[in-house]
C-alpha positions, -999 to +999 in steps of 0.1 A: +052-196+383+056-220+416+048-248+391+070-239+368+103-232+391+096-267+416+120-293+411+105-327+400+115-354+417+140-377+404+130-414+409+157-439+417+162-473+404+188-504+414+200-529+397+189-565+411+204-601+397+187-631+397+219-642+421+212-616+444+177-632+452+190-648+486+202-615+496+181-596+519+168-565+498+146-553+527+164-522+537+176-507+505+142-515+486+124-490+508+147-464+493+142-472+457+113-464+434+119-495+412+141-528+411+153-532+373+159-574+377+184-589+354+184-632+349+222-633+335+223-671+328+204-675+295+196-714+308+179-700+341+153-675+316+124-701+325+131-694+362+120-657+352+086-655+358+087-676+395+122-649+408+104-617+396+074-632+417+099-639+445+113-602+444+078-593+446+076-613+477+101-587+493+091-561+517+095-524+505+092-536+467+076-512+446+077-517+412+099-542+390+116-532+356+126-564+338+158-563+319+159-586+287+194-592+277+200-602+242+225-618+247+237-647+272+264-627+297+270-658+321+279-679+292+293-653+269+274-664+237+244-655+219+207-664+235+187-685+214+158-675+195+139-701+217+155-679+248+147-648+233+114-651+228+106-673+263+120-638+278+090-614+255+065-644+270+074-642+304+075-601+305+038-603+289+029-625+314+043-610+344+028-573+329-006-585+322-004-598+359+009-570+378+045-581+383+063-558+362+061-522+350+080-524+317+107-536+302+142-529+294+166-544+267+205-546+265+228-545+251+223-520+224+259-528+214+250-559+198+225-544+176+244-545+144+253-579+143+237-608+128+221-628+159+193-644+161+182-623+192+182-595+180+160-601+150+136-619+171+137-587+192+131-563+164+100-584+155+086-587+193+089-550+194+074-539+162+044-559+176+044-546+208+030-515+190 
């Protein structure tokens, strides 16, 4: 009945941007159980792979969650499909290497709209499976 009545532990995660990378992460990271990064500039996706490998660099980082955003927030307009699908390269790449742990997508708000991204997503997912 111990089992049963101890608390699990609830892991914590923060949110990292690609802009934050000059800033020292060293003593928050140690308190974290995983850095979900974010690259908000759609034009700065083929810098992914070589800033997740710099976060890695960081003392104190344990595991990396990379956020795909479908949609190009520092520009405010849609990603392309070319951008899209660079970002579902890179996060195999950096997973089949150790980089990252999975992957998270945003914004689910856009879902119902007709953007490229978003289709390209539904296909990368449905073979993901």
């Amino acid at each position: 009945h111990d089992a049963i009545l101890k608390p699990r532990r609830m892991d914590m995660w923060a949110v990292y941007y690609e802009h934050q990378l000059d800033f020292d992460l060293t003593p928050y990271a140690r308190h974290v159980d995983a850095i979900n990064f974010w690259t908000w500039y759609g034009q700065n996706i083929g810098k992914q792979n070589e800033n997740v490998k710099r976060l890695h660099a960081m003392p104190n980082v344990k595991k990396v969650v990379l956020g795909l955003y479908m949609w190009d927030f520092g520009n405010a307009c849609p990603l392309t499909p070319a951008q899209m699908n660079a970002q579902f390269d890179n996060a195999e790449k950096l997973h089949d290497a150790g980089l990252i742990d999975a992957i998270i997508l945003l914004a689910s708000c856009l879902c119902d709209r007709d953007i490229e991204a978003i289709s390209v997503s539904r296909r990368r997912i449905a073979a993901m499976r």
